[in-house]
Structures are given as structure tokens and as C-alpha cells.
N, C-alpha and C positions, 0 to 999 in steps of 0.2 A: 219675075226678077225685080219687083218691086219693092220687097223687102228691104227694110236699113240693117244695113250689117256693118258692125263696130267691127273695125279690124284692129289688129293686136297694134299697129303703131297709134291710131284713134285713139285707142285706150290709156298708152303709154303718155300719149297728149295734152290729154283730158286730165291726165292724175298729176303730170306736174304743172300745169297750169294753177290746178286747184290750190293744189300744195303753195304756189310761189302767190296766189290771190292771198290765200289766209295770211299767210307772214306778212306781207305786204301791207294787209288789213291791220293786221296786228300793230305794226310799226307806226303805222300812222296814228294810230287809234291811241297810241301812247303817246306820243307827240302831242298832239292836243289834249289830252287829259296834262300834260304837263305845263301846259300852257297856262290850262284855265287855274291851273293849283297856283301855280307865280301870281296867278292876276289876284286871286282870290291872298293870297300871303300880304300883295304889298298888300292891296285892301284893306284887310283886318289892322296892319304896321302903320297903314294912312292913322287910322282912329285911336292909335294906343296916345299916350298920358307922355308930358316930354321925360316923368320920370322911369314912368316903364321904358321905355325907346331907347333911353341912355342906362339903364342896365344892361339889356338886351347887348348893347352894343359893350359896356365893361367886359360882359362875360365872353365876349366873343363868337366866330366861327368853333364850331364841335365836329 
């Protein structure tokens, strides 16, 4: 009787656990990839030219 035996609700457990890790994973994983993109945009915005800046800004949000 030493055998592991997965029982049907074990299984049931295991499958949405997994399920709610990956999303979860997912979620965050864009979160910071959204972070670094902001950080890296001012960044590049730091170093533009006062004339490229104030185009940028004529033209507007799109």
C-alpha cells in the first residue's frame, strides 16, 4: 500500500493550479516587460534634440 495514487480530485487540483500559475505568470511577465519599454522610451526621449521633442509633441498623442 505504498504506492502514490493520484486521485481524481489530486488531479483536478493540480490542473487548475497549473492553469491559474501560467496566467498569473503571464500577467506579471507583461507588467514588467511594460515597465522596462516606459523606462527605455523616456530614455531614448531623454536624448532626442529640443527640435525633434517639440515635433514629437506638435504632432501629438495617436
Amino acid at each position: 500500500m505504498n504506492a502514490f495514487d493520484l486521485s481524481t480530485l489530486g488531479v483536478v487540483i493540480a490542473t487548475l493550479t497549473g492553469i491559474g500559475s501560467f496566467f498569473l505568470g503571464r500577467r506579471l511577465s507583461r507588467r514588467r516587460t511594460e515597465k522596462r519599454m516606459a523606462k527605455e522610451r523616456e530614455a531614448a526621449q531623454a536624448n532626442e534634440s529640443r527640435q525633434v521633442r517639440r515635433a514629437r509633441e506638435r504632432k501629438g498623442p495617436r
